[in-house]
Structures are given as C-alpha cells and as structure tokens.
C-alpha positions in Angstrom: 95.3 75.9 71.3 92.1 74.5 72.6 92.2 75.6 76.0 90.0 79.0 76.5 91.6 80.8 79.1 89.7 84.2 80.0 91.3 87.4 81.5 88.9 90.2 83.9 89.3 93.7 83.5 86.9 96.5 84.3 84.3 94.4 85.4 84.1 92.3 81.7 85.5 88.8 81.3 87.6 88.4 77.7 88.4 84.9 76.4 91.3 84.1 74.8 93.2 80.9 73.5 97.6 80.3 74.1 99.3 80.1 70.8 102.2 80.0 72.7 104.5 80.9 76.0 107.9 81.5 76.0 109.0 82.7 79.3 109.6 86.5 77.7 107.1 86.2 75.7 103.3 85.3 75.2 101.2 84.8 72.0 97.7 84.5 71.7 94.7 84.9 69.8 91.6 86.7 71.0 88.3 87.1 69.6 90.1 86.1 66.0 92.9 88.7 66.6 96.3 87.9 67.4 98.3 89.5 69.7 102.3 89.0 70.8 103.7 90.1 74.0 106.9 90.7 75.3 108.7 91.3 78.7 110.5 94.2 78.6 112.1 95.8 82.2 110.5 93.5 84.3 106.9 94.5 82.6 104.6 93.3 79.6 104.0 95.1 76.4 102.7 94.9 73.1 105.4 93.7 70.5 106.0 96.5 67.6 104.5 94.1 64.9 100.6 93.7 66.5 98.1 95.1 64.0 96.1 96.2 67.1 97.8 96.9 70.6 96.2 95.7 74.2 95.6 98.6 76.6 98.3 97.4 79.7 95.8 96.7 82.3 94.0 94.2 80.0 97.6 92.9 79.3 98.0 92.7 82.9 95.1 90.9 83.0 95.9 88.2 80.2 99.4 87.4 81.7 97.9 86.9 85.0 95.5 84.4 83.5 98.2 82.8 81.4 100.0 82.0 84.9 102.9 84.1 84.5 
C-alpha cells in the first residue's frame, strides 16, 4: 500500500492507495476512508458494507487509474 495512485474527475485530482485487486473486485483507502468495489454486470459499484459510497463517475475514475 505505498503506491499513491490518483483518479480525475470534474476537473479535481483524488489520491488514493491499493489495498487490494481482485479481478471483480477493488479495495482501497482514500483520504483515510476505505472503500470496496465490486463488478457487478459488466460495471463497478460500491459494495453494500462501505460506510460512505463513491458517486459512479469517481468510481469510474478510480478503476481506470487502478488499470482495470
């Protein structure tokens, strides 16, 4: 988890860190929050249990920059 990775959406860059990457599904930890998400019919969502859920274009955004 020491590689910052950072995602662009709506003209703002957010940093985040890879806790890890399964190929259906993606954990990480952004600005001290986790967040877990999973591919559901051929798309990315928040996963039930997040205390706080992504809007999907930032989503979008952090799988792009996860390399997925």
């Amino acid at each position: 988890m020491s590689e910052r990775f950072e995602a662009h959406h709506e003209h703002r860059t957010y940093y985040f860190y890879i806790v890890s990457k399964e190929p259906e599904e993606l954990k990480i930890t952004m600005y001290n929050t986790p967040y877990t998400f999973i591919k559901q019919d051929h798309h990315w969502v928040n996963h039930p249990g997040n205390a706080m859920n992504m809007v999907e274009a930032l989503i979008y955004a952090v799988i792009l920059a996860a390399g997925y």
